[in-house]
C-alpha positions, 0 to 999 in steps of 0.5 A: 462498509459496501453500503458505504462504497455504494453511496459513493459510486464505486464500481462493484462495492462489496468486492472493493470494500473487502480489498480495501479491508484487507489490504488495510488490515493485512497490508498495513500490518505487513508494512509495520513489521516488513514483510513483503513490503513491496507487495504490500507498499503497492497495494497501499498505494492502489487503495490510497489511489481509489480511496482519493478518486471515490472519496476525497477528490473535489473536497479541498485539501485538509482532513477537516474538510474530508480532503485528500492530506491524510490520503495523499501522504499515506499513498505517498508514503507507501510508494516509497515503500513498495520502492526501497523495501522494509530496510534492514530491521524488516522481517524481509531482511530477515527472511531474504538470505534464509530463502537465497533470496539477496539484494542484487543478485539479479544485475550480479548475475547478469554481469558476470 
């Protein structure tokens, strides 16, 4: 894979190929059962945003042509993510109120 990433220019490709790797594996796996979906939807999205800038930019749109649709609509769909969490189904749900962790509780806090 860091072969791959040195093909294209990317700056410090074994570094990078292991960050995208893992944020893939681990970060796409904490999406699917919602954990840490913020965290995890923002490291998607830096990935999506390397992947565009090193591999697809300049290549059209589509995915038969290696263009940026797959790209543009994963990153896409990780920021929403990163900025609405996992939802009530998510593990983060789950876990939040075991932690005193709730929803809100900053702006609660500071308004009273």
């Amino acid at each position: 894979m860091a072969a791959g990433f040195e093909q294209m220019d990317v700056p410090f490709a074994t570094a990078a190929a292991w960050f995208a790797a893992l944020v893939e594996l681990i970060g796409g796996a904490a999406l699917v059962v919602g954990l840490v979906t913020p965290l995890a939807g923002i490291l998607l999205v830096v990935d999506m945003v390397g992947a565009y800038i090193f591999a697809h930019v300049g290549n059209g749109m589509f995915v038969d042509q290696d263009g940026a649709e797959l790209v543009l609509a994963l990153g896409a769909a990780s920021l929403v993510f990163a900025g609405i969490g996992g939802g009530r189904l998510s593990l983060d749900h789950v876990i939040a109120p075991r932690l005193g962790v709730a929803k809100g509780s900053k702006a609660r806090a500071s308004a009273g």
